[in-house]
DOZA-338679 format. One line per field, with one value per residue (C-alpha): x negated, y, z; residue number from 1. Coordinates in nm, 3 decimals. Example, Ala and Ser with C-alpha at 12.3 -4.5 7.8 and 13.67 -1.06 7.14 Angstrom:
! residues 2
x [-1.230; -1.367] .
y [-0.450; -0.106] .
z [0.780; 0.714] .
i [1; 2] .
***
This chain:
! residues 211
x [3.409; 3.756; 3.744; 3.983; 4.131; 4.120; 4.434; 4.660; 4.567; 4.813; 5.112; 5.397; 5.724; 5.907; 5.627; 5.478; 5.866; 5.952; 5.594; 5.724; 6.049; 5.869; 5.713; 5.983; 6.183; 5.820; 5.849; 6.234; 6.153; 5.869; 6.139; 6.366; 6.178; 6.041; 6.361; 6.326; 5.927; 6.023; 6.180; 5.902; 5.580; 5.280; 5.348; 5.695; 5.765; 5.536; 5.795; 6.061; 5.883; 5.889; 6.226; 6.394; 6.155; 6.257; 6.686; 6.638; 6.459; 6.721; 7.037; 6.913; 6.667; 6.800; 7.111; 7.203; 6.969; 7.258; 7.534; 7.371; 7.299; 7.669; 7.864; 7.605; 7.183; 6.969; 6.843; 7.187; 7.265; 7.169; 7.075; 6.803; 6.791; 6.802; 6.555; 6.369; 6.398; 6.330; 5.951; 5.938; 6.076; 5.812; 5.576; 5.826; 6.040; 6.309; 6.450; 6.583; 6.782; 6.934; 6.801; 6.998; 6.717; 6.650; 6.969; 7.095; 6.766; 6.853; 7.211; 7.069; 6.812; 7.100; 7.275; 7.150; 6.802; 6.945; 7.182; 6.924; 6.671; 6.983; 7.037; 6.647; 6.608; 6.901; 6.707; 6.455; 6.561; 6.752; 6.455; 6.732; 6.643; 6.773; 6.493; 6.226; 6.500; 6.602; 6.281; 6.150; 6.459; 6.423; 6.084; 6.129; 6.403; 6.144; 5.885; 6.081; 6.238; 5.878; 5.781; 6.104; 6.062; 5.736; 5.673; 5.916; 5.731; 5.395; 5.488; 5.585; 5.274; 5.404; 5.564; 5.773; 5.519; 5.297; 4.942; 4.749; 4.808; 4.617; 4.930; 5.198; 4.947; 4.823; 5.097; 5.426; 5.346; 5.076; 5.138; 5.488; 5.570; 5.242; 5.388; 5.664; 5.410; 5.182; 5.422; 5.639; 5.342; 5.204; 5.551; 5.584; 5.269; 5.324; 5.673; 5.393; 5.221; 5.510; 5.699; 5.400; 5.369; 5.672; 5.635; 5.328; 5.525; 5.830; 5.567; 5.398; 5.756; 5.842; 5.503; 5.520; 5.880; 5.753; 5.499] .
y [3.835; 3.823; 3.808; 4.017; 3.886; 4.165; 4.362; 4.173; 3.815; 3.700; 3.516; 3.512; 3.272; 3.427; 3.451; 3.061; 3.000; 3.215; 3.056; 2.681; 2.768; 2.901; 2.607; 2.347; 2.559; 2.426; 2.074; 2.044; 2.246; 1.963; 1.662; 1.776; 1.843; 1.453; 1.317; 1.421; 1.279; 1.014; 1.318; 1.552; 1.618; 1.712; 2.088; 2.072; 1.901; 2.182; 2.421; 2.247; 2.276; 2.661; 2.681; 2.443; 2.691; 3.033; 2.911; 2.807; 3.132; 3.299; 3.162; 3.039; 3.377; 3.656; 3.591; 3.623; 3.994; 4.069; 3.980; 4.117; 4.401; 4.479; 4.431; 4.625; 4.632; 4.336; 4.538; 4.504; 4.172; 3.833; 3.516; 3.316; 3.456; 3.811; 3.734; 3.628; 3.920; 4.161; 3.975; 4.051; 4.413; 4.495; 4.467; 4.666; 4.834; 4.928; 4.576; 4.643; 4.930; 4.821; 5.095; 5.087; 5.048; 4.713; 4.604; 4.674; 4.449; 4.232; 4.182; 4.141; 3.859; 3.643; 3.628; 3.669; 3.519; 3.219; 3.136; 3.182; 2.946; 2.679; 2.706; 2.686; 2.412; 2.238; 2.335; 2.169; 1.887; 1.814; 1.991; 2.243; 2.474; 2.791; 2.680; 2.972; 3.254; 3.155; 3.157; 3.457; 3.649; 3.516; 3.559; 3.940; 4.018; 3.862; 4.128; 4.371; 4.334; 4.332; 4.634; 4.836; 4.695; 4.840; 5.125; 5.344; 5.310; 5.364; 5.670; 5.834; 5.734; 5.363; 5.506; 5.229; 4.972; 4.833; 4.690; 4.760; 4.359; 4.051; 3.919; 4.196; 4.270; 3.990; 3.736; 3.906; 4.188; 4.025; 3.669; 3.623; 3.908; 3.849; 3.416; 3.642; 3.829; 3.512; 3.254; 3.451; 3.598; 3.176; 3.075; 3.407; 3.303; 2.912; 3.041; 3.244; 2.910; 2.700; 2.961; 2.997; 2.685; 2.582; 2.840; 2.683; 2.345; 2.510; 2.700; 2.348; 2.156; 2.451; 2.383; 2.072; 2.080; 2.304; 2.095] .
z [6.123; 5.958; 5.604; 5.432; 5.090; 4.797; 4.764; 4.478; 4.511; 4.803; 4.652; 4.768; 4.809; 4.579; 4.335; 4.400; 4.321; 3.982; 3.864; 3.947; 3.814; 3.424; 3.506; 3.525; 3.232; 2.989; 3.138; 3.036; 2.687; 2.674; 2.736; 2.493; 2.244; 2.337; 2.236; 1.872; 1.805; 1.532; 1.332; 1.315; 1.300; 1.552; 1.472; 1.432; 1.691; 1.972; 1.721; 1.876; 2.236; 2.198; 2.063; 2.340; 2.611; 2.426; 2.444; 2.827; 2.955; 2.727; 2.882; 3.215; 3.302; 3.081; 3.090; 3.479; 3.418; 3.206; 3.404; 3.700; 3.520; 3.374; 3.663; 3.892; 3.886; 4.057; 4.318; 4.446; 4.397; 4.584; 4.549; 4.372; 4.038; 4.162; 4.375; 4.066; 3.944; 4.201; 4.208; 3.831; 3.883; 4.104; 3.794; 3.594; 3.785; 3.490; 3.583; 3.885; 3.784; 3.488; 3.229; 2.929; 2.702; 2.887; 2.896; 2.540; 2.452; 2.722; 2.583; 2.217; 2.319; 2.487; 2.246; 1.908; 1.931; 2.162; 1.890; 1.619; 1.837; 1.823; 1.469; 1.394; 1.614; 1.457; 1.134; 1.198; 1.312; 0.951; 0.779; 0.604; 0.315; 0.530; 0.791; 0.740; 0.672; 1.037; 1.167; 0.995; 1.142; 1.497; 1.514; 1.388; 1.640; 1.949; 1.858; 1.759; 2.135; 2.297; 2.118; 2.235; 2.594; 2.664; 2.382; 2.486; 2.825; 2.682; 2.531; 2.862; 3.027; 3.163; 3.515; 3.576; 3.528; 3.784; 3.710; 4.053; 4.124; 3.862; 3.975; 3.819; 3.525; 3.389; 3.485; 3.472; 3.221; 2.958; 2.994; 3.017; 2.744; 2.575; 2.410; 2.304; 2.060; 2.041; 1.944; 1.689; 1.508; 1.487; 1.338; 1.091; 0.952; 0.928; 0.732; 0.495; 0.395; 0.390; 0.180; -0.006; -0.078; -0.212; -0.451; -0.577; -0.610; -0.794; -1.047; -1.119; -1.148; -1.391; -1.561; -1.588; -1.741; -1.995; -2.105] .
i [1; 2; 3; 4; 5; 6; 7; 8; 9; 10; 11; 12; 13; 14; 15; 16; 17; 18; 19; 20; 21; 22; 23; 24; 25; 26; 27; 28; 29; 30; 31; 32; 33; 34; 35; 36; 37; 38; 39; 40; 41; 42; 43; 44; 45; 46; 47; 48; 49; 50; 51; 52; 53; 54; 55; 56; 57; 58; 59; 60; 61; 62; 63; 64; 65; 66; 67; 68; 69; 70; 71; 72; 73; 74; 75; 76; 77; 78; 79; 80; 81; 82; 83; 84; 85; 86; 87; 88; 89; 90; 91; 92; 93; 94; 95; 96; 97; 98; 99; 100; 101; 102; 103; 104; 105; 106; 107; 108; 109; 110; 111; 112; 113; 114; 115; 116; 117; 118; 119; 120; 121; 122; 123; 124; 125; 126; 127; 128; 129; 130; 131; 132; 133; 134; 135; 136; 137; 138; 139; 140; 141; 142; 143; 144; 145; 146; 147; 148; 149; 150; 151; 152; 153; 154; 155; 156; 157; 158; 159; 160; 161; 162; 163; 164; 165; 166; 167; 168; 169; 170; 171; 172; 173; 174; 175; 176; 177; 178; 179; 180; 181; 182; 183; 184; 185; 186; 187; 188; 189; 190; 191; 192; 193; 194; 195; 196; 197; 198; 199; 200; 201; 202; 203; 204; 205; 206; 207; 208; 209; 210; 211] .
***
């Protein structure tokens, strides 16, 4: 007897492909952030991992969408990073069609948060004192662009999005979008305690002046 694998768990080339390809976008966030470990510490320097990973998928992923997206939709257009995006649009199919709500986000993500990552990472790096305004703003702007991806959606009763596959659900949809929730909400509140506690060291360098 044939056995028959559930509906949903085939992959396929194009989806073994855009998973090696997030893949090889962590390894080269990984590297970079490699180059930097006698300037940083153990947390700062997985910050840096995440900020090398978020400017990559920015200008290498998002930013073809946009193009492709301006000058036509993806479902017209060829080659390997439509194709990309055709696998993800069949989890969301907004993406292939280039809604304006996507886009506009699309458009803002490029370019403001990539240049915000840059400046964090650069930040960072030289441990400047503008380091958690810059973080607290980029890491506002990444959920505020999750929650206007999908609520507008939700409120309508999620038509264009697709969760009949594991694949499509729990990969494309709550994965992927789901480190762009994770990882900002971990860095807003590590900007809490660090903020919080260099107030603490400014009220005892007051106190002690005073004294």
């Amino acid at each position: 007897m044939d056995s028959v694998a559930p509906p949903g768990l085939a992959l396929s080339g194009v989806s073994l492909f855009s998973l090696l390809a997030c893949g090889i976008q962590g390894v080269t966030a990984f590297l970079l952030a490699s180059w930097f470990r006698g300037r940083s510490s153990v947390t700062e320097r997985w910050t840096l991992v995440w900020l090398f990973y978020d400017v990559i998928v920015h200008i290498t992923l998002e930013g073809p969408f946009v193009y492709m997206s301006l000058w036509g939709t993806v479902d017209t257009s060829e080659g390997f990073l439509a194709e990309l995006w055709k696998e993800y649009g069949k989890a969301d199919s907004r993406w292939l069609v280039s809604d304006p709500t996507i886009v506009s986000l699309e458009l803002l993500t490029v370019v403001l948060d990539s240049l915000l990552a840059l400046l964090l990472i650069y930040a960072v790096l030289n441990d400047k004192y503008y380091r958690h305004f810059v973080q607290i703003t980029l890491c506002v702007c990444e959920l505020y662009g999750g929650w206007m991806t999908f609520c507008p959606d939700w409120l309508v009763g999620s038509p264009h999005l697709n969760t009949s596959s594991w694949l499509y659900l729990w990969v494309y949809l709550v994965f992927f979008n789901g480190l762009w929730v994770l990882i900002p909400v971990l860095l807003l509140i590590q900007s809490w305690f660090d903020l919080r506690q260099l107030h603490i060291l400014a009220q005892d360098a007051v106190s002690r002046k005073n004294f």
